[in-house]
C-alpha positions in Angstrom: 4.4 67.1 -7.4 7.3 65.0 -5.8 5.5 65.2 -2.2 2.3 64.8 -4.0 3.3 61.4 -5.5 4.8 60.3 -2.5 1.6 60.8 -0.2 -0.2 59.0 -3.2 2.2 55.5 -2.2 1.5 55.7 1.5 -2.1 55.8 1.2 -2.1 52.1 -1.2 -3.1 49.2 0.5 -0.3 46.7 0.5 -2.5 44.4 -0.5 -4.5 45.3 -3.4 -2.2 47.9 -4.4 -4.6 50.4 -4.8 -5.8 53.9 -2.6 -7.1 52.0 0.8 -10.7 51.6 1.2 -12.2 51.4 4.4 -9.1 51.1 5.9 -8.9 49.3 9.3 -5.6 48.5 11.6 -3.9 45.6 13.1 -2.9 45.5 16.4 0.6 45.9 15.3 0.1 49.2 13.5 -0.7 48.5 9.6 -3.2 49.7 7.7 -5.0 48.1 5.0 -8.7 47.6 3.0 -11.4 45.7 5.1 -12.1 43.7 2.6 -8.6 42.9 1.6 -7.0 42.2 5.2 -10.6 40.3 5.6 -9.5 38.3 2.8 -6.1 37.4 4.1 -6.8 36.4 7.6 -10.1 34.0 6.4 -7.6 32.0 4.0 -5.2 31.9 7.1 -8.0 30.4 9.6 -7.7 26.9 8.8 -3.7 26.9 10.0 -4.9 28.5 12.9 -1.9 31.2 13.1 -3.0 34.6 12.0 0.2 36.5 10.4 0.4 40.3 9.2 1.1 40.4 5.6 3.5 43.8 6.4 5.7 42.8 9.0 4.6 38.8 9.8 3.4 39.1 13.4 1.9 36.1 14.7 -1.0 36.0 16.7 -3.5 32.7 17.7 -6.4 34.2 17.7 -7.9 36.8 14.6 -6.7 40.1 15.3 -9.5 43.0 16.1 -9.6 45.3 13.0 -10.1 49.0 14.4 -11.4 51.4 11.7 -8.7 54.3 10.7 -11.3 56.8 10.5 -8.4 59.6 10.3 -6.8 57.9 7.3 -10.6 56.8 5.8 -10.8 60.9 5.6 -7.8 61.4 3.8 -8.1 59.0 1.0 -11.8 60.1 0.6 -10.6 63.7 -0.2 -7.2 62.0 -2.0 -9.5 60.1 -4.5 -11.2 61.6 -7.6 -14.3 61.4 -8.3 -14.0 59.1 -11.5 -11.9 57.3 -8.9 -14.8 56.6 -6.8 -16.8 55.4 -9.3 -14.5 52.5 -10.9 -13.8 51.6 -7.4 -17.7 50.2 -7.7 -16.5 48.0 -10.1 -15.5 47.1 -13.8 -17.0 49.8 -16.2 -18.2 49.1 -19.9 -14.8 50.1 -22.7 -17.2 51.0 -25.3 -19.0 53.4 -23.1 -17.2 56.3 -23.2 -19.6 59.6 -21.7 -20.5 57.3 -19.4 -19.6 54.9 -16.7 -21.6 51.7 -16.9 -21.4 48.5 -14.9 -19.6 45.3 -17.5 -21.6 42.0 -17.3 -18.8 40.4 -19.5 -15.3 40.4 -20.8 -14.2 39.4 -24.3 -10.7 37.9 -24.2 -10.0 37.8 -27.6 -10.9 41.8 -27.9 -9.5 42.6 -24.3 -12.6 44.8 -23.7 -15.6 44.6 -21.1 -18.9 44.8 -22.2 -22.2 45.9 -20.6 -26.1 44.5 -21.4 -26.1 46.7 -24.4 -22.8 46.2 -26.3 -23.0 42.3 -25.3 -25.9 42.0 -27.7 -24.0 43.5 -30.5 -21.0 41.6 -29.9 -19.7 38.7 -32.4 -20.7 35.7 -31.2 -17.5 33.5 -33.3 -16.1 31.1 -30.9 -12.8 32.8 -31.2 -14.2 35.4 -29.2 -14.3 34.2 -25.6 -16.8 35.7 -23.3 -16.0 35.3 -19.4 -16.9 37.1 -16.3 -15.8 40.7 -16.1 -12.3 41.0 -15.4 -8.9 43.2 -15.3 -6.4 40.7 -14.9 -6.6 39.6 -18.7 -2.9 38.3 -19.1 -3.7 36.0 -16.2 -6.3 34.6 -18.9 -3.9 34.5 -22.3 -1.1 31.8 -23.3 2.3 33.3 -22.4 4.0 31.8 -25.7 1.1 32.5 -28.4 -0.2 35.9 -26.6 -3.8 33.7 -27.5 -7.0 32.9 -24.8 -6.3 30.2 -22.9 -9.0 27.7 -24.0 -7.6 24.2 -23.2 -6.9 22.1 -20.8 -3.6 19.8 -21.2 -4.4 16.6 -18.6 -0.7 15.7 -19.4 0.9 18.4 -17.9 -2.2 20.2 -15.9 -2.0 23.2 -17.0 -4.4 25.5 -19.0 -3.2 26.4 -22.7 -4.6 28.1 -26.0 -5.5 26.8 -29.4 -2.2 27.3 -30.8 0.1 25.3 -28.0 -2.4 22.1 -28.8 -2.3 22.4 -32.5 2.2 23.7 -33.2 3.5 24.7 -29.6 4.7 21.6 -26.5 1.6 20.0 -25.7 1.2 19.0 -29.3 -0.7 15.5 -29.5 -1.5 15.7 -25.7 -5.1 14.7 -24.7 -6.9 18.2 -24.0 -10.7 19.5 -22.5 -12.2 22.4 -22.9 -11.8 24.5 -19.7 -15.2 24.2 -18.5 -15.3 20.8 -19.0 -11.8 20.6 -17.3 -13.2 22.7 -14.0 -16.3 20.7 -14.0 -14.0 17.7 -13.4 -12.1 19.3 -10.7 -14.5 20.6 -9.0 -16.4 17.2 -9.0 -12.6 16.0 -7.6 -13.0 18.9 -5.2 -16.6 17.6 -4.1 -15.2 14.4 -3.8 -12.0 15.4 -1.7 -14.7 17.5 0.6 -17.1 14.6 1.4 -13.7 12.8 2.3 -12.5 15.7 4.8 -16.0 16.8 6.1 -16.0 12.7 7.3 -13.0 13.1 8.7 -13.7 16.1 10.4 -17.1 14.8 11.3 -14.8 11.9 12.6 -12.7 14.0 14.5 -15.2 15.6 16.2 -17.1 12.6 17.2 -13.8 11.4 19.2 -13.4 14.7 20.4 -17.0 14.4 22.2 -15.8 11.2 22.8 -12.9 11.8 24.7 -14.4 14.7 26.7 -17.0 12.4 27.5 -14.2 9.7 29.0 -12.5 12.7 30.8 -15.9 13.8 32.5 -16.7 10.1 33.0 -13.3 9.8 34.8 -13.3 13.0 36.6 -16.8 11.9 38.4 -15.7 8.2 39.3 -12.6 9.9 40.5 -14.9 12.3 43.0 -16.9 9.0 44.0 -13.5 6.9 44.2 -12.1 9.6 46.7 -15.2 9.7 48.6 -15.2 6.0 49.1 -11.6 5.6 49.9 -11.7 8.2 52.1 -14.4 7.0 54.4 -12.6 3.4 54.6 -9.3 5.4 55.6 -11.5 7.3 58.0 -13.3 3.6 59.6 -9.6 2.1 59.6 -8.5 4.9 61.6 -11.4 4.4 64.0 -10.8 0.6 64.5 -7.0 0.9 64.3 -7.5 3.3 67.6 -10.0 1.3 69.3 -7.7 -1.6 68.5 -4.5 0.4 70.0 -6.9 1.5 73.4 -7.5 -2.3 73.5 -4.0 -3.8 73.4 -2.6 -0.9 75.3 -5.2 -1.8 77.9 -4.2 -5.5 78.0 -0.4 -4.1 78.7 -1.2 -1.7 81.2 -3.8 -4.8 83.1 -0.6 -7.3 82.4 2.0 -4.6 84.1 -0.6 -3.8 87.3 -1.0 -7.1 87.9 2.7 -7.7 87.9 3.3 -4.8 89.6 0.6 -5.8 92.7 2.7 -8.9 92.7 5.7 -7.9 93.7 4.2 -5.4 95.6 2.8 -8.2 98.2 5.9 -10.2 98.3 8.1 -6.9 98.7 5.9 -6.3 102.1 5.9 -9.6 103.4 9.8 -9.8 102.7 9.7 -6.4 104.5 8.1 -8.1 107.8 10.0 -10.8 107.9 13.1 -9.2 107.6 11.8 -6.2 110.6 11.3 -9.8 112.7 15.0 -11.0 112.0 16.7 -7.6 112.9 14.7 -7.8 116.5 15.9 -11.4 116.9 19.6 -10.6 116.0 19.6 -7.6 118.3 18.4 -9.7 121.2 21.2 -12.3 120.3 23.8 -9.6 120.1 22.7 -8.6 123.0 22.9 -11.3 124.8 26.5 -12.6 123.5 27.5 -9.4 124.8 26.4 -10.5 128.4 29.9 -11.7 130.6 27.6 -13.2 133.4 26.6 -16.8 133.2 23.4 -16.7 134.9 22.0 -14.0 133.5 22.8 -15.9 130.3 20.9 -19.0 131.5 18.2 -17.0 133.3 16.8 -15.1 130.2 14.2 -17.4 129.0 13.2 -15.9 125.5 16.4 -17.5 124.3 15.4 -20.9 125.1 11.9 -20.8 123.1 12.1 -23.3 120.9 10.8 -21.4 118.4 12.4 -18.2 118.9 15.0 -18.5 116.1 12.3 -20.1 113.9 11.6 -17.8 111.4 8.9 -18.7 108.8 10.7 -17.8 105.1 8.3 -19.3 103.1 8.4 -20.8 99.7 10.0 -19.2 96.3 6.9 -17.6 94.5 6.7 -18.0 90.7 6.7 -14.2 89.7 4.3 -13.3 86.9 5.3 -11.7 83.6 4.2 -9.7 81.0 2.0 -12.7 78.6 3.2 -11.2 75.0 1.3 -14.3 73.5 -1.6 -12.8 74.7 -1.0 -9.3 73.5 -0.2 -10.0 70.2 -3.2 -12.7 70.2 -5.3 -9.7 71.0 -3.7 -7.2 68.1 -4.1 -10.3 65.5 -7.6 -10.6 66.0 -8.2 -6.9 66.3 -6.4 -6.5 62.9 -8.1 -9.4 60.9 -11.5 -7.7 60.5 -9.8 -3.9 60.0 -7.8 -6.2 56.7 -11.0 -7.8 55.6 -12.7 -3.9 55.6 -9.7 -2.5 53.4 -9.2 -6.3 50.7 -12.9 -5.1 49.4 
C-alpha cells in the first residue's frame, strides 16, 4: 500500500495537483498536463522569459513540449475508471447512479446541478447560481462562511451580505458583483484600447525606424560608391600631376646638366692648349744656349701666350618657382573635384 501511494504522488502534475493528463516534457526534464504547462507558459509570453514552474529554468523562447508517451501509459492504467470520467468534467451531486455533466453550481447549497435538478431548484435569491465550479471556498466570505455577493468599492474586495449589514465594511458603498465586474471589465476595455494604441504606436516606430535604417543603409551603398570614384579620379590626376612636375624637374636638371657639360669641355680644351704652351716654355728655359733661345720663333708670336679664357657664364639652376607654379595649378582643379 506504502509503495502504492507513493507511485500515486509522482504521477500528479505539479501544477494541477491531480494524476497527469497528457503529460508532455520540458527540455529540462519535468513532466506535467498539456493543458496545464500550456497554461503557464501563455501567461508568461508577454515578459517574454519562459520559466519552469519545477526547478525555474529560463529560456527566451517557448520551450518544445515532447509527449511522455511512456508516462501517458502508466497513468492511463493508474486511473480508475470513475476517475476518467470526472476528469471530463464537473458531474451533477444529486445524480447518484449516474455521472451527468453540471450546467450550474448553487453556492448557498454547495452542490452542482445538471438541466434536470436546475429546474427543480429554489429559485430564492439566497440561493446563488454560478457556473459549475469546485473551488467553492474561493466563492464564500472567510468571516461569515456566507456567498460572496457584494462588492465593497471602499476597500475592493468582494464580501457577503452579512459583512455589509454587522461585519467591517458596514456603511461602505457596495454593488452587486455583476454589476461590480461589468464595471471592471468596462475599466479593462478601456485600459485595452489605451495599450493596443500604444502598441499600435510602438509598432508604427518600429516600421519607422527599420525604414530609417534601410533608408540609411542604401544612401550609405550610394555614398561609398560616390566617394569612392572621386578617391579613384583624385588618384588619377594626383599621378598625372606627379608625372608632370617630376617631368618639369627632370627637363630643369638636363638642362642644367647639358650646361655644365659644354663649359666642362671647353674648360677642358683650353686647359689641354695651356699644358702645350707651358711645356714648350719649360722647355725652352731649360735651353743654356743663347741663340738657340733667340732663334726659336714660336716664342716670339705675339700671340702665342694669348690664350682666349673667355667670359664667366651665368650657370643655370633648378627654377623651384616654376615647379611649384606647375603643382599649384595642377592641384587647384583636383581641390575643386573633391569641395563638391
Amino acid at each position: 500500500m506504502m509503495a502504492s501511494a507513493d507511485l500515486r504522488d509522482e504521477l500528479n502534475c505539479s501544477i494541477c495537483l491531480n494524476i497527469y493528463t497528457d503529460p508532455v516534457t520540458l527540455t529540462c526534464g519535468h513532466n506535467f498536463c498539456l493543458l496545464c504547462i500550456g497554461n503557464v507558459l501563455d501567461t508568461q509570453q508577454e515578459s517574454g522569459v519562459y520559466t519552469c514552474p519545477e526547478c525555474r529554468a529560463e529560456s527566451q523562447d517557448r520551450p518544445a513540449l515532447q509527449r511522455n508517451t511512456t508516462l501517458s501509459n502508466i497513468t492511463d492504467r493508474f486511473r480508475s475508471p470513475q476517475q476518467m470520467e470526472e476528469d471530463t468534467g464537473i458531474a451533477c451531486t444529486y445524480c447518484l447512479h449516474i455521472l451527468v455533466p453540471a450546467a450550474k453550481t448553487c453556492l448557498l447549497c454547495e452542490a452542482s446541478l445538471c438541466e434536470t435538478h436546475l429546474k427543480v431548484h429554489s429559485k430564492s435569491a439566497e440561493h446563488v447560481i454560478t457556473e459549475p465550479t469546485t473551488f467553492l471556498e474561493n466563492r464564500k466570505c472567510s468571516v461569515h462562511k456566507k456567498a460572496l455577493e457584494y462588492y465593497c468599492t471602499f476597500d475592493a474586495t468582494c464580501i457577503c451580505v452579512y459583512c455589509n449589514v454587522i461585519g467591517d465594511h458596514k456603511g461602505h458603498q457596495v454593488k452587486i458583483l455583476n454589476e461590480a465586474s461589468e464595471n471592471k471589465n468596462n475599466n479593462l476595455r478601456d485600459n485595452l484600447k489605451v495599450l493596443t494604441s500604444q502598441r499600435v504606436g510602438a509598432e508604427e516606430r518600429v516600421a519607422s525606424l527599420q525604414k530609417h535604417r534601410t533608408d540609411v543603409k542604401e544612401k550609405a551603398v550610394v555614398e561609398t560608391e560616390r566617394v569612392t570614384a572621386v578617391i579613384r579620379e583624385i588618384r588619377k590626376q594626383l599621378q598625372a600631376l606627379e608625372n608632370q612636375v617630376l617631368g618639369e624637374i627632370s627637363n630643369q636638371e638636363e638642362q642644367v646638366s647639358l650646361q655644365v657639360s659644354n663649359l666642362t669641355q671647353q674648360l677642358e680644351l683650353k686647359m689641354e692648349q695651356l699644358s702645350k704652351k707651358i711645356a714648350y716654355t719649360e722647355e725652352l728655359l731649360n735651353i743654356t744656349d743663347p741663340l738657340t733661345v733667340l732663334q726659336e720663333k714660336e716664342s716670339l708670336s705675339a700671340g702665342f701666350y694669348a690664350v682666349q679664357m673667355g667670359g664667366e657664364e651665368v650657370l643655370r639652376d633648378l627654377d623651384v618657382d616654376v615647379i611649384l607654379s606647375t603643382l599649384h595649378s595642377g592641384l587647384a582643379p583636383i581641390v575643386e573635384c573633391v569641395s563638391i
